[in-house]
Backbone bond lengths (Angstrom), bond angles and torsions (degrees), N, CA, C in turn:
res aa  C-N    CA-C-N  psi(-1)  N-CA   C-N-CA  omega(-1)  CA-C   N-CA-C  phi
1 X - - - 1.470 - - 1.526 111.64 -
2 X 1.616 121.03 -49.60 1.339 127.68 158.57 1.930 101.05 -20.93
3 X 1.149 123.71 -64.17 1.425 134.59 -146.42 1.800 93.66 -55.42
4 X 1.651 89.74 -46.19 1.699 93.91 -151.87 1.434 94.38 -67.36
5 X 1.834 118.84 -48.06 1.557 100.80 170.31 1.225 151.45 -23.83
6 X 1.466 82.40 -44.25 1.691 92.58 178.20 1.209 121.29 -91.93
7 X 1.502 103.86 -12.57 1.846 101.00 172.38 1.881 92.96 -86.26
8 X 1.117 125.53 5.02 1.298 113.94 176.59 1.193 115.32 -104.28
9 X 1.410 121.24 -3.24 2.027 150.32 -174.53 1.599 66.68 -99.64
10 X 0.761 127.37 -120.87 1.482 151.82 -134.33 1.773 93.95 -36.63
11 X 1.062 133.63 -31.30 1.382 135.90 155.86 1.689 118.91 -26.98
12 X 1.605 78.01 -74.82 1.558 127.98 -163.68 1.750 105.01 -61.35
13 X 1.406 113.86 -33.30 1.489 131.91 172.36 1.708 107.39 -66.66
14 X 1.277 112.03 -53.05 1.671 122.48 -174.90 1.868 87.83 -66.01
15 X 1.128 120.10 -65.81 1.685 111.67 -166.12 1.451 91.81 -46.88
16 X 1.567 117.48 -84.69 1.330 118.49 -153.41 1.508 111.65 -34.81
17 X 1.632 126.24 -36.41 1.502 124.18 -167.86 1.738 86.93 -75.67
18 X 0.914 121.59 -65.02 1.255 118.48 176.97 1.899 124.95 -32.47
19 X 1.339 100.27 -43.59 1.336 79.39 161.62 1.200 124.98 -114.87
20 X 1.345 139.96 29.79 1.333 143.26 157.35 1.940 97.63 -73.47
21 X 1.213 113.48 -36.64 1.685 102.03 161.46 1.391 125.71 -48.89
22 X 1.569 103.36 -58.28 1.667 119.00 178.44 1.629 109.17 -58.69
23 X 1.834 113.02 -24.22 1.299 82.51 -169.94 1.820 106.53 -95.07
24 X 1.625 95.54 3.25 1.811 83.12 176.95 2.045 118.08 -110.95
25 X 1.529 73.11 -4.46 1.647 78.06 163.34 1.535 115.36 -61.76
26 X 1.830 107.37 154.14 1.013 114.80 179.00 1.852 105.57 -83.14
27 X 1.907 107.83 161.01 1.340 83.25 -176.46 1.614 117.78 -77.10
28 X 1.651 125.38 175.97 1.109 124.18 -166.04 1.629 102.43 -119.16
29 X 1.431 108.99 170.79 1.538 97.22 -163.08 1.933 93.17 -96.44
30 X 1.211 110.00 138.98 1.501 114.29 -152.91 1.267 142.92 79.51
31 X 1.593 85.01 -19.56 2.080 89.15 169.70 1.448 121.06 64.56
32 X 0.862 127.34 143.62 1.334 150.11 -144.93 1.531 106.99 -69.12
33 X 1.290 82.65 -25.72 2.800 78.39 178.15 1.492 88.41 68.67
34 X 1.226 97.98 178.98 1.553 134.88 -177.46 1.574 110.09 -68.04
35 X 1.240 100.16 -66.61 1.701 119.46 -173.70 1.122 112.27 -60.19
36 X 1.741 119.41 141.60 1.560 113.70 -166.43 1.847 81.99 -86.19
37 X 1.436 83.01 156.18 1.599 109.41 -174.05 1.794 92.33 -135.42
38 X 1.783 94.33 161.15 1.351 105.20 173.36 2.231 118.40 -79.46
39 X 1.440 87.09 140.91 1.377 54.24 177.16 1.803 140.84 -126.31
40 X 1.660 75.46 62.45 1.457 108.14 179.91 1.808 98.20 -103.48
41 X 1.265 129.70 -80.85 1.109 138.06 -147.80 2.393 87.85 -105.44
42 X 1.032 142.51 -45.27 0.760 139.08 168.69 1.558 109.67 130.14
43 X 1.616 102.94 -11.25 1.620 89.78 177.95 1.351 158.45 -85.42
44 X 1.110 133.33 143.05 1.704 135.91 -169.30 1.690 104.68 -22.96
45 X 1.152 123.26 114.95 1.353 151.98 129.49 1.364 127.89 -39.05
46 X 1.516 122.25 117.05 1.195 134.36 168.07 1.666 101.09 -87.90
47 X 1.213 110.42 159.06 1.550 120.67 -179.86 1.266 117.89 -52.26
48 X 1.602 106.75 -45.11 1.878 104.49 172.20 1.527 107.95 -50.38
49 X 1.195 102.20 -59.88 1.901 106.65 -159.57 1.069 104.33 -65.04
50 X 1.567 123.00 6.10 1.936 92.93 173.46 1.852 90.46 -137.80
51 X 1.282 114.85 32.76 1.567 127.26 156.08 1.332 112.61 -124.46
52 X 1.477 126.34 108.24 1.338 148.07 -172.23 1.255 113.48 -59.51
53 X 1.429 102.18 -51.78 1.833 108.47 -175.51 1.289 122.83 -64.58
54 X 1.829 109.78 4.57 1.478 123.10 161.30 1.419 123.02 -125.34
55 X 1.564 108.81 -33.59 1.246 105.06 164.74 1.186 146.28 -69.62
56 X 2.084 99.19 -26.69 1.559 96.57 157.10 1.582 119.42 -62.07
57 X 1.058 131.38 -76.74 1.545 128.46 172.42 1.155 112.65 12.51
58 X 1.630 106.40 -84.57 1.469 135.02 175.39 1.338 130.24 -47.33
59 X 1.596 100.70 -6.44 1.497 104.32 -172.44 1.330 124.62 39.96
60 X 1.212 108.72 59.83 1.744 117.45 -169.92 1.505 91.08 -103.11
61 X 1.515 105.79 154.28 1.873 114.21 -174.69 1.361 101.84 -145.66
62 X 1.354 134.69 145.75 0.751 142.28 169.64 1.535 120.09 -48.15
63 X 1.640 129.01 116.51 1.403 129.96 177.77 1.644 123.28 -42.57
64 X 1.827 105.71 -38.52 0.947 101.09 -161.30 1.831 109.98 -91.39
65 X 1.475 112.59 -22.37 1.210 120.27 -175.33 1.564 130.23 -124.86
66 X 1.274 108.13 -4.33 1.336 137.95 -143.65 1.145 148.26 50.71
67 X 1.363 97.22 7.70 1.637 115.24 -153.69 1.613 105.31 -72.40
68 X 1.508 125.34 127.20 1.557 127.18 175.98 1.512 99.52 -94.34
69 X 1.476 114.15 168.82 1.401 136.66 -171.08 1.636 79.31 -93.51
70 X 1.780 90.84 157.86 1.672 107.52 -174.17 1.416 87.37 -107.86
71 X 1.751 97.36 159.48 1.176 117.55 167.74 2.063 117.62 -64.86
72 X 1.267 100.82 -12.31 1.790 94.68 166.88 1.541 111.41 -66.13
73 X 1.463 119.80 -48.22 1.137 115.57 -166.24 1.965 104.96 -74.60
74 X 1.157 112.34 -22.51 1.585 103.50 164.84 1.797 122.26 -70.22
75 X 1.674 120.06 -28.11 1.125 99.46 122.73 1.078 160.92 -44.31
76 X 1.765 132.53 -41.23 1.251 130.53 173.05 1.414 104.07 -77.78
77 X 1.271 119.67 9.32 1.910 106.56 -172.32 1.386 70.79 -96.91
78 X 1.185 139.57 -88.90 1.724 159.24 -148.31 1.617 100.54 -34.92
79 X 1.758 118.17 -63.39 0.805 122.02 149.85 1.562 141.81 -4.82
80 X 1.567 113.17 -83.52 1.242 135.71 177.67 1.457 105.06 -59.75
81 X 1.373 127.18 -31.02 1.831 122.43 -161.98 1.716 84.34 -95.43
82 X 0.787 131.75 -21.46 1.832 121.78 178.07 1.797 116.10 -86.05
83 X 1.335 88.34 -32.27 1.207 98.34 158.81 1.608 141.47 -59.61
84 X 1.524 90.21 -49.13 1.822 117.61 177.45 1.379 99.47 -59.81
85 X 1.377 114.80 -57.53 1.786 149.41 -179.19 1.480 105.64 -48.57
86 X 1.671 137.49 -39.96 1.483 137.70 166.87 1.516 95.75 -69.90
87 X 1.125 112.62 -63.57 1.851 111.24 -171.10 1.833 128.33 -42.26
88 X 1.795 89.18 -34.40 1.497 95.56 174.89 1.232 122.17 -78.37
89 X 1.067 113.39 -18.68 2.175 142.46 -164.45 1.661 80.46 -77.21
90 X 1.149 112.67 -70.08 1.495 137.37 -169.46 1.917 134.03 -37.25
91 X 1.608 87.80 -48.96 1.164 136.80 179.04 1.714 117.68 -60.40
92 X 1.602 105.79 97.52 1.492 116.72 178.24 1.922 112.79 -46.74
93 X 1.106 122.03 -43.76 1.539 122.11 151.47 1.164 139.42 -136.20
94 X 1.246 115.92 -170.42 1.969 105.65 -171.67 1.837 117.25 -70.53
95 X 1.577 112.83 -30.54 1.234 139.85 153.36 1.762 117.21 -26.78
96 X 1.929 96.93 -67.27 1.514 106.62 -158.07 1.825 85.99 -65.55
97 X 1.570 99.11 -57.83 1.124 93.48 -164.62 1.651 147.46 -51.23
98 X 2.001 92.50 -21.72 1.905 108.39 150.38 1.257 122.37 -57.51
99 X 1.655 121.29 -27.51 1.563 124.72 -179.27 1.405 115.85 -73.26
100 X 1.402 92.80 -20.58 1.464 95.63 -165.80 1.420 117.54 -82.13
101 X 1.555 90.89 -47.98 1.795 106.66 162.58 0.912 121.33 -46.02
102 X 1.338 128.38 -43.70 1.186 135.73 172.08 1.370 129.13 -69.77
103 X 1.007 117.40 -22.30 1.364 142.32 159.93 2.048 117.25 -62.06
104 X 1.479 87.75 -39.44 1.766 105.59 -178.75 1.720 95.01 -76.69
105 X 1.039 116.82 -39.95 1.875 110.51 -171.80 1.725 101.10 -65.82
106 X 1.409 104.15 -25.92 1.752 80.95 -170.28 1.381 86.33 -106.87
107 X 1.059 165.27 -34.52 1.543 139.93 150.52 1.127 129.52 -32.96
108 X 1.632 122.77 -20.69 1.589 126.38 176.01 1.608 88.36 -98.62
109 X 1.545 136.70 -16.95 1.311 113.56 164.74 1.416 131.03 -61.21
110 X 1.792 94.59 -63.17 1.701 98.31 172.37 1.104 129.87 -47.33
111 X 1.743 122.25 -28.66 1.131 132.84 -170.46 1.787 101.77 -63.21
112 X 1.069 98.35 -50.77 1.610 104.43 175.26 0.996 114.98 -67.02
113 X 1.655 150.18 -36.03 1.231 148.70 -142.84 1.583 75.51 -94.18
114 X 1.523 123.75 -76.17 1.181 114.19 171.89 1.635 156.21 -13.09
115 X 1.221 91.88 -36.73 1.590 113.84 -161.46 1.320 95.23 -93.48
116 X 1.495 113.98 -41.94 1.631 117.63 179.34 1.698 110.04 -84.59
117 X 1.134 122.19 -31.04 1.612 120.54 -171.57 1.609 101.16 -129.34
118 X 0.695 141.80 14.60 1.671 141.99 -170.76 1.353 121.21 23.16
119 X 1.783 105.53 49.56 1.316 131.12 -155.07 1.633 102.66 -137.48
120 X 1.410 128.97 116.54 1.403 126.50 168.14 1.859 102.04 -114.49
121 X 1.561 99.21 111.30 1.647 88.37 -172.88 1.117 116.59 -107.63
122 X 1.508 92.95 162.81 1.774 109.45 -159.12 1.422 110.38 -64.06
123 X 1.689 120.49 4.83 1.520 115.64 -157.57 1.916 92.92 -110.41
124 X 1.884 103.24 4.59 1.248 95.11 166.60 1.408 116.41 -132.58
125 X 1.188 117.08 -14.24 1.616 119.76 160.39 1.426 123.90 -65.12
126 X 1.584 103.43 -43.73 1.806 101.91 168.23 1.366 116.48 -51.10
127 X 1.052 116.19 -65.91 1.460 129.25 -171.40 1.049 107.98 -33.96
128 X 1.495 115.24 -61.48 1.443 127.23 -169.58 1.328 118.86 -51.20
129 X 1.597 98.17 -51.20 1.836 114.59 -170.00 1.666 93.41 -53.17
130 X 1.666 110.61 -51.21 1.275 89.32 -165.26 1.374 123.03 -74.62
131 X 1.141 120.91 -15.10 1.814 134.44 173.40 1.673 97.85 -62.53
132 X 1.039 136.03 -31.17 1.337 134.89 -169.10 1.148 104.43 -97.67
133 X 1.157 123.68 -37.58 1.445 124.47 159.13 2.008 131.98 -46.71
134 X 1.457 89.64 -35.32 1.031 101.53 174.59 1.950 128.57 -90.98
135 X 1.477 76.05 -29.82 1.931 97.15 171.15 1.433 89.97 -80.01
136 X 1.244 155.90 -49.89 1.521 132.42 -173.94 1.629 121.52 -55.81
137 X 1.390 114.34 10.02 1.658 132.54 163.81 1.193 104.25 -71.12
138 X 1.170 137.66 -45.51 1.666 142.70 -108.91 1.689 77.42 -109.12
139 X 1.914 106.86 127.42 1.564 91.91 163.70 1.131 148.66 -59.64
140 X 1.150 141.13 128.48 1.405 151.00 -156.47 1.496 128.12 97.75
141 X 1.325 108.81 -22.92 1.698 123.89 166.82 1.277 89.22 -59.91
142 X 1.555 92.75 179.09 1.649 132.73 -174.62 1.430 118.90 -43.94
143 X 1.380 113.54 -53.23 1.503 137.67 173.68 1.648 98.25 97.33
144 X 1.223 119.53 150.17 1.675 125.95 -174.55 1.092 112.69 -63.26
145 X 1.557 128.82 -48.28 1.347 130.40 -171.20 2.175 89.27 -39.20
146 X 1.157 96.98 -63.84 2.358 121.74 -162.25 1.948 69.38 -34.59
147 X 1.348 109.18 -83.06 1.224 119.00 -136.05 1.455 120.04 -54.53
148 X 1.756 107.40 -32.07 1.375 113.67 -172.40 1.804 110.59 -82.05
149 X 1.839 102.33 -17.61 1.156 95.79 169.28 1.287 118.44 -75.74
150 X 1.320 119.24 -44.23 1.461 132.72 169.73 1.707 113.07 -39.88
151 X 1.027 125.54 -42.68 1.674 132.46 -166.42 1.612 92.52 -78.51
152 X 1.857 122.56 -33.08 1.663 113.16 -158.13 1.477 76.68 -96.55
153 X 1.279 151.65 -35.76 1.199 131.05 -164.50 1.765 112.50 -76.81
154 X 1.434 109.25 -47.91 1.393 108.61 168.57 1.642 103.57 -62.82
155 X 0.735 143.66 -44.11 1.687 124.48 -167.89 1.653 99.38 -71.92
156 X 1.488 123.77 -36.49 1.332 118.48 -165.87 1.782 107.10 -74.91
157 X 1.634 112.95 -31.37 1.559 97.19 177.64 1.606 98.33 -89.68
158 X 1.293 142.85 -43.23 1.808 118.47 144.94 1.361 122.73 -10.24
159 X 1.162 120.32 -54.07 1.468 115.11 -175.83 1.444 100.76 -55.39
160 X 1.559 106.81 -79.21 1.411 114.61 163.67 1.426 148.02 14.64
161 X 1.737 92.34 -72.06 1.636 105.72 151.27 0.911 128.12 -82.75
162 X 1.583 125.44 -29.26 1.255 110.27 158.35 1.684 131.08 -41.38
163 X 1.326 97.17 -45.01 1.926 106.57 172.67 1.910 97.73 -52.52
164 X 1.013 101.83 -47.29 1.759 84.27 -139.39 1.814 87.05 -90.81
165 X 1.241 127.78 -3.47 1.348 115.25 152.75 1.772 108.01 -72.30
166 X 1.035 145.91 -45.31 1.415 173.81 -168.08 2.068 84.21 -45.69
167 X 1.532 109.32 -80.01 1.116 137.70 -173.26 1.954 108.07 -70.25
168 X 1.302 106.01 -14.20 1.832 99.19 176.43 1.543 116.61 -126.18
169 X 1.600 100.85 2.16 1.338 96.45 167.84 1.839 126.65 -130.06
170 X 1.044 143.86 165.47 1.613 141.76 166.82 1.501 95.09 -62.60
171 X 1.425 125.87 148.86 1.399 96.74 130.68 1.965 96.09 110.42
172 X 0.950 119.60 151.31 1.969 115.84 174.27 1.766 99.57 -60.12
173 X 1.122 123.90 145.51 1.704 150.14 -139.60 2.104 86.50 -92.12
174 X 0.925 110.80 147.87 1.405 107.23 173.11 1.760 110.96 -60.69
175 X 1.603 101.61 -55.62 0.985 116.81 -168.80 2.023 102.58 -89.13
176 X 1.564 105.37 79.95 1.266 106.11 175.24 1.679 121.75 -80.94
177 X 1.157 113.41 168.64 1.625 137.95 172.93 1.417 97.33 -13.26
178 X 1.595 112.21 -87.56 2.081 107.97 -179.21 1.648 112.86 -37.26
179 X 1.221 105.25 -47.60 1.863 103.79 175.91 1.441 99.14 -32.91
180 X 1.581 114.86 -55.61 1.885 117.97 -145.79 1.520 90.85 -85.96
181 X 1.504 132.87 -34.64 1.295 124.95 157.56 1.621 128.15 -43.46
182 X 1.339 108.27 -48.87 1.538 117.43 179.91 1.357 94.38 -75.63
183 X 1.499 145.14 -22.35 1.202 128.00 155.25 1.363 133.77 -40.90
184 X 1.475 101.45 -53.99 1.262 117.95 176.43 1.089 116.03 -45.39
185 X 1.583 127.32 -56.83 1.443 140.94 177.44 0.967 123.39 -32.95
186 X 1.465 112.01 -54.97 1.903 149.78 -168.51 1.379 90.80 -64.76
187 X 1.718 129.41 -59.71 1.008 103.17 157.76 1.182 163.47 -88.15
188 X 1.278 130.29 24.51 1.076 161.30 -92.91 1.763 78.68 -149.25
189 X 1.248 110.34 -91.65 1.513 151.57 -175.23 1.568 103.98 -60.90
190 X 1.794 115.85 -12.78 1.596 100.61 -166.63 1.729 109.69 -125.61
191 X 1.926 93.92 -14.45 1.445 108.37 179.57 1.447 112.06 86.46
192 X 1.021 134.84 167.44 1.865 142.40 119.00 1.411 133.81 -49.00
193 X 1.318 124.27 114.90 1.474 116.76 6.80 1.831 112.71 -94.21
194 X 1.087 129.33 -3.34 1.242 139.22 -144.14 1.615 87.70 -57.81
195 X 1.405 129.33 -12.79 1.511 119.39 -175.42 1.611 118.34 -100.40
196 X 1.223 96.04 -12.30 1.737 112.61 172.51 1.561 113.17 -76.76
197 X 1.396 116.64 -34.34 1.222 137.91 153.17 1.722 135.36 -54.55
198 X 1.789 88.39 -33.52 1.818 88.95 -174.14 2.190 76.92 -87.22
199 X 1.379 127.87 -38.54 1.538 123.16 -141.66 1.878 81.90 -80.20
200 X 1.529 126.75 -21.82 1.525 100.18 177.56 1.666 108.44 -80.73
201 X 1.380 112.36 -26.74 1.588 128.09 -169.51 1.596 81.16 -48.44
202 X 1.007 131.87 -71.63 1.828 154.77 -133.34 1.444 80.37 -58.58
203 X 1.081 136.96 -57.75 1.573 137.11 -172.86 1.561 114.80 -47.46
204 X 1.244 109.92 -65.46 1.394 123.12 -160.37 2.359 82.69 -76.04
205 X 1.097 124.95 -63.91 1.597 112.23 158.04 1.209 118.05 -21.78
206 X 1.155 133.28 -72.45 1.540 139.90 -164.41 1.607 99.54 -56.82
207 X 0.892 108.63 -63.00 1.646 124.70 -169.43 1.690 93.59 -33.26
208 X 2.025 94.05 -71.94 1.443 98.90 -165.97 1.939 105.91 -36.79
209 X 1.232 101.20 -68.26 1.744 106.15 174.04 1.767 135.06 -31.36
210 X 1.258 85.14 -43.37 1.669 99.47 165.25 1.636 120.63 -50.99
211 X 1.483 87.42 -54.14 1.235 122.96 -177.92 1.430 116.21 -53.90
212 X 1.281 120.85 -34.80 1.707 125.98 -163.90 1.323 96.27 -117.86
213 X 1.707 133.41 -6.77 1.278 121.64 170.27 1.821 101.27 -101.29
214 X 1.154 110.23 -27.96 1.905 91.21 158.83 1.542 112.74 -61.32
215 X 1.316 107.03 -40.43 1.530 106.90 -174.26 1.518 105.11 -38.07
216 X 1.721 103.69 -72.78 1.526 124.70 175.30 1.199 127.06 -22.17
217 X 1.423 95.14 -58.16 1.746 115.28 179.33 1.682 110.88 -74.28
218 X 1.406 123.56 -24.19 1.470 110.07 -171.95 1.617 101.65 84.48
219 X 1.685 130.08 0.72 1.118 119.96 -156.66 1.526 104.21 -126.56
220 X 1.412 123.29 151.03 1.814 97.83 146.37 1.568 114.01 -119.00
221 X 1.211 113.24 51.31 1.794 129.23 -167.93 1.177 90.72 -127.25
222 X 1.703 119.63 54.83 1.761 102.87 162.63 1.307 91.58 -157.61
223 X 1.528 91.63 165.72 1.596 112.99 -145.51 1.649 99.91 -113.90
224 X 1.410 112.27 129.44 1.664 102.66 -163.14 1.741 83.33 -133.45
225 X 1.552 94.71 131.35 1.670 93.13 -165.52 1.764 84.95 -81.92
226 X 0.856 114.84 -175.00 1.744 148.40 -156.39 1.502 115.05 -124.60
227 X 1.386 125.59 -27.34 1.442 134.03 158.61 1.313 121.57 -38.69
228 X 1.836 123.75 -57.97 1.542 124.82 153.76 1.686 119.09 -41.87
229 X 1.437 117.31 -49.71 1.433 123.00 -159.16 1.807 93.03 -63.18
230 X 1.749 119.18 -52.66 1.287 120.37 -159.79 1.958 95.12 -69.92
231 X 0.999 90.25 -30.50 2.386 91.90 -169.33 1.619 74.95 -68.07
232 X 1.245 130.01 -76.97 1.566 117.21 -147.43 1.816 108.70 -55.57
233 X 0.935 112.07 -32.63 1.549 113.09 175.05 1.158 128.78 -83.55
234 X 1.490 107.28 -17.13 1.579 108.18 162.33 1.563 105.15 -80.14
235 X 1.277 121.36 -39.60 1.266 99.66 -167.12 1.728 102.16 -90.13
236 X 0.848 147.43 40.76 1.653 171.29 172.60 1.616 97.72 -94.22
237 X 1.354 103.72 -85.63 1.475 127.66 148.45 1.758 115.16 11.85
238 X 1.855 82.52 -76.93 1.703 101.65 -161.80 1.797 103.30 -64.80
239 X 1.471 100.64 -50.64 1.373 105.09 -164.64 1.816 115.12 -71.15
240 X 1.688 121.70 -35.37 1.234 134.11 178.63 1.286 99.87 -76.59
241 X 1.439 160.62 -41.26 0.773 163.50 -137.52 1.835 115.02 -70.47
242 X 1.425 133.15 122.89 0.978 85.07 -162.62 1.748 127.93 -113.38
């Protein structure tokens, strides 16, 4: 079962990189259709060409433009299926452990949408919250009462920091608006209190991160968004939890 997880991470890695593109692309005239397309030139995709962990190898390129998949996204495929693959090992049932996964694809999204644009968008946190909202029905999940408290408590200490970054710094708040959205999610998917727990984790995380990109930089004048710190601590959260 381990196996199938991770061929279902390793899926779940190619979509999510895939749409952390779609979600910072501008829109296109006709829109994207059904069928995955490249998203250089726009055209229809066979299964190899838009899965890395075969197409790099293979040196496969896109027909219409030439464009090949990078070796980052064969990390985030490799990545994400070891990831999916601890959570299921982890995982009190077959249920928690789909929420959870599912939960890991849009945390390995924002993390990216983030990291490249310092942008977590609302066209992937909504969605989600409400898909998790709706999977916390399903027997053995969370149950709605867990989740809806979990989503008002994570958005309400989000709000929170959002204020007192607002009030302690010049300048847009570290911890902006998508942060207090991806809060919501976290709790959504993690319950009460287990989300009060991942939003203090995010601190003592962030810090470390802050911390090793001044290192990096030689600097302490840089700005480390907070989207990675809350995904890595929720899913800390998901997997230690017990």
């Amino acid at each position: 079962m381990l196996v199938l997880w991770a061929l279902l991470g390793l899926l779940g890695g190619a979509f999510a990189y895939r749409l952390a593109d779609r979600a910072l692309e501008e829109e296109r005239p006709g829109g994207w259709g059904v069928l995955p397309r490249c998203p250089r030139c726009g055209r229809v995709q066979g299964p190899i060409d838009r899965l890395a962990v075969l197409a790099v190898p293979l040196r496969r390129a896109c027909g219409g433009c030439a464009a090949r998949l990078g070796r980052e996204q064969v990390v985030v495929e490799l990545g994400t299926a070891a990831l999916v693959a601890l959570l299921a090992w982890r995982a009190a049932t077959p249920v928690e452990a789909a929420i959870h996964a599912l939960g890991t694809l849009v945390l390995v999204t924002v993390t990216l949408t983030d990291l490249r644009e310092r942008l977590i968008p609302n066209a992937v946190t909504y969605p989600a919250t409400l898909i998790a909202l709706a999977l916390s029905l399903l027997p053995g999940a969370l149950g709605p009462l867990s989740a809806v408290e979990g989503g008002l408590a994570g958005g309400a200490v989000g709000v929170l920091l959002f204020g007192i970054g607002l009030l302690a710094f010049r300048g847009p708040p570290a911890f902006g608006l998508g942060d207090v959205k991806l809060a919501v999610f976290i709790g959504v998917v993690s319950g009460f209190p287990d989300v009060i727990r991942a939003i203090v984790l995010t601190v003592f995380v962030g810090g470390a991160l802050a911390l090793g990109i001044a290192l990096t930089r030689r600097s302490v004048k840089v700005y480390m968004p907070y989207g990675p710190a809350l995904a890595i601590s929720a899913y800390l959260i998901w997997l230690l939890a017990p």
